[in-house]
C-alpha positions in Angstrom: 31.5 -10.9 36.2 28.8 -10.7 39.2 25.9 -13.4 38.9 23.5 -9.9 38.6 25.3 -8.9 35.9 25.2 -12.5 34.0 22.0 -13.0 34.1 19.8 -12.8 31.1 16.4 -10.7 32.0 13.6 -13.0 31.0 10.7 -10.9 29.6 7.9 -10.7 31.1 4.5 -11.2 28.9 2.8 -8.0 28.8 -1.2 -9.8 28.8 -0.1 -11.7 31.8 -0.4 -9.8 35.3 2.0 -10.9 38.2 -0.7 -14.2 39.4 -0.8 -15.1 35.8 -4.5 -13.7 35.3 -4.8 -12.2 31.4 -5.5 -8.7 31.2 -5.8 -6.1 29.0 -2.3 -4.0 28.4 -2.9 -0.6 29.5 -1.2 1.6 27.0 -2.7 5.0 28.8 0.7 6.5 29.9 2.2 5.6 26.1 3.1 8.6 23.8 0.9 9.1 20.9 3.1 8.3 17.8 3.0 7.1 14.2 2.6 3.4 13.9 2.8 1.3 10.8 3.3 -2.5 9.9 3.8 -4.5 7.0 3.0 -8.3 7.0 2.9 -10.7 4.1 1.8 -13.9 2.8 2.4 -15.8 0.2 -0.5 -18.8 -1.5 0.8 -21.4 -3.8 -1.7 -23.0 -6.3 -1.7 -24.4 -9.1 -1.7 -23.9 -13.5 -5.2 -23.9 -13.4 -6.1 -21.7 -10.6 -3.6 -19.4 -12.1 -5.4 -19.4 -15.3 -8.8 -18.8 -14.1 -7.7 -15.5 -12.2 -5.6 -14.3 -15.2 -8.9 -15.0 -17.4 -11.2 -14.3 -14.9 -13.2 -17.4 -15.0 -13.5 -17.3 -11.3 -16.9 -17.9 -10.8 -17.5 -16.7 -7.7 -15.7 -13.1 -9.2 -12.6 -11.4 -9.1 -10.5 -13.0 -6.5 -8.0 -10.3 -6.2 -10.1 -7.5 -5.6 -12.0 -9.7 -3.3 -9.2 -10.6 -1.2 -8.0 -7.0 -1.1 -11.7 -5.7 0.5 -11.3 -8.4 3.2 -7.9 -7.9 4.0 -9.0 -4.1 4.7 -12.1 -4.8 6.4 -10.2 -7.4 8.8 -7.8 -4.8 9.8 -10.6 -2.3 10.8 -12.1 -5.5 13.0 -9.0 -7.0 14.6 -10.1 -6.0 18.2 -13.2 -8.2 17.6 -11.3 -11.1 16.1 -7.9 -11.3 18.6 -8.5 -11.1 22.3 -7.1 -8.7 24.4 -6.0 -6.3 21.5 -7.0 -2.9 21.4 -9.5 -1.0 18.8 -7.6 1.4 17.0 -8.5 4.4 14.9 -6.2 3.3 11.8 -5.3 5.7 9.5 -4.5 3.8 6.4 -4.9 -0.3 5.4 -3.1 -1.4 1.7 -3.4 -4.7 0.8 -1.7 -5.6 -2.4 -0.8 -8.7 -4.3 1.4 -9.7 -6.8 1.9 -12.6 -8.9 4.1 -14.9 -8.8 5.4 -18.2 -10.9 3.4 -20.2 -8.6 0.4 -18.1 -7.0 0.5 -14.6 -5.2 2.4 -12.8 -2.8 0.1 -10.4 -0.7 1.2 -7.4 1.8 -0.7 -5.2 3.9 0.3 -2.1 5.3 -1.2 -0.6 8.2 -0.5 2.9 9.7 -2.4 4.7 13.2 -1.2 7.6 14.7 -1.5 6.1 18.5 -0.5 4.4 21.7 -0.2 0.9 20.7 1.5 -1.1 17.2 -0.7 -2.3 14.3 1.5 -5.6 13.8 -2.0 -7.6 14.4 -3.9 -5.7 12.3 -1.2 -6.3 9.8 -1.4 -9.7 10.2 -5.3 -10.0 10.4 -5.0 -8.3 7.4 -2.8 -10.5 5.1 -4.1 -13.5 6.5 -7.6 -12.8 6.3 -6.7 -11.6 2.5 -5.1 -14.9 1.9 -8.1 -17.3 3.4 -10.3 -15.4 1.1 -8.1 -16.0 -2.0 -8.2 -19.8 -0.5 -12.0 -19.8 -0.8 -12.2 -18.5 -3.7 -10.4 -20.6 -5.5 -11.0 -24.5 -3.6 -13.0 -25.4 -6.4 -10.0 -25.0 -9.2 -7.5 -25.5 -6.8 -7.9 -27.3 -3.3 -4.6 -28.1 -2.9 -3.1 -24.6 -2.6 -1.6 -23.6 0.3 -0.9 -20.5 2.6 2.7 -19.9 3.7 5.5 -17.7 5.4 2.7 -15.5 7.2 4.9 -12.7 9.1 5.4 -9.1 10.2 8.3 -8.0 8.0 8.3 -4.5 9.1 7.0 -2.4 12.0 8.0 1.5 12.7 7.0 3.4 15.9 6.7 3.6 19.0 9.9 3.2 21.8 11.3 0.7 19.8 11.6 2.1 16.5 11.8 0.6 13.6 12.3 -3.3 13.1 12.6 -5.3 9.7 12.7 -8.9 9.3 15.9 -10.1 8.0 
């Protein structure tokens, strides 16, 4: 084996140009194809913070359908939120949560017809969803937590599809 052919090629970062100067990726000469992403979360709390969604004695309202509207609205503002990402037109945002013994696992799906993946706005979108669960539920429950944020699925563009494992 050749030392060319041995060698591992290191990637290079895509928001980094060749004096290390952060710039904007320019996705121009990309195809136009379907994009989608799924990301999820999962936030742990306690009996009683349980309870008060299941009854809703939240007092601040219903947590769930809360923390579904923010998740949604994140995704539509993750250009404003992450630097160097770009604003897409995104064609669909799902956020959904289910319960679980000890809290709720949420998931957001996003899907654009474009030039560029929606794993951030996935990822905007389940965490932003989660934060707002957080908050509204401190009161009952400050000790829950937010774990295992991740992209667990993205389909499009040249690399096709990829699922967490």
């Amino acid at each position: 084996m050749s030392p060319k052919s041995s060698r591992r090629r290191v990637p290079r970062l895509s928001h980094v140009d060749a004096r290390g100067q952060v710039r904007m990726v320019d996705v121009s000469a990309k195809a136009e194809t379907e994009r989608e992403a799924v990301a999820e979360a999962v936030v742990r709390m306690g009996a009683a913070a349980l309870r008060a969604i299941r009854t809703k004695a939240v007092k601040k309202g219903d947590p769930l359908q809360t923390a579904r509207l923010a998740g949604i609205m994140a995704a539509k503002n993750t250009a404003a939120l992450i630097p160097l990402c770009h604003s897409l037109a995104l064609s669909h945002v799902d956020v959904d949560l289910r319960e679980e013994p000890k809290g709720y696992r949420l998931r957001s799906r996003v899907v654009t017809h474009g030039r560029t993946g929606v794993e951030m706005e996935a990822l905007v979108a389940v965490t932003t969803a989660a934060l707002t669960l957080y908050d509204m539920l401190k009161a009952v429950d400050p000790g829950a937590t937010i774990d295992g944020i991740a992209v667990v699925r993205k389909d499009g563009g040249t690399t096709g599809t990829w699922e967490r494992q």
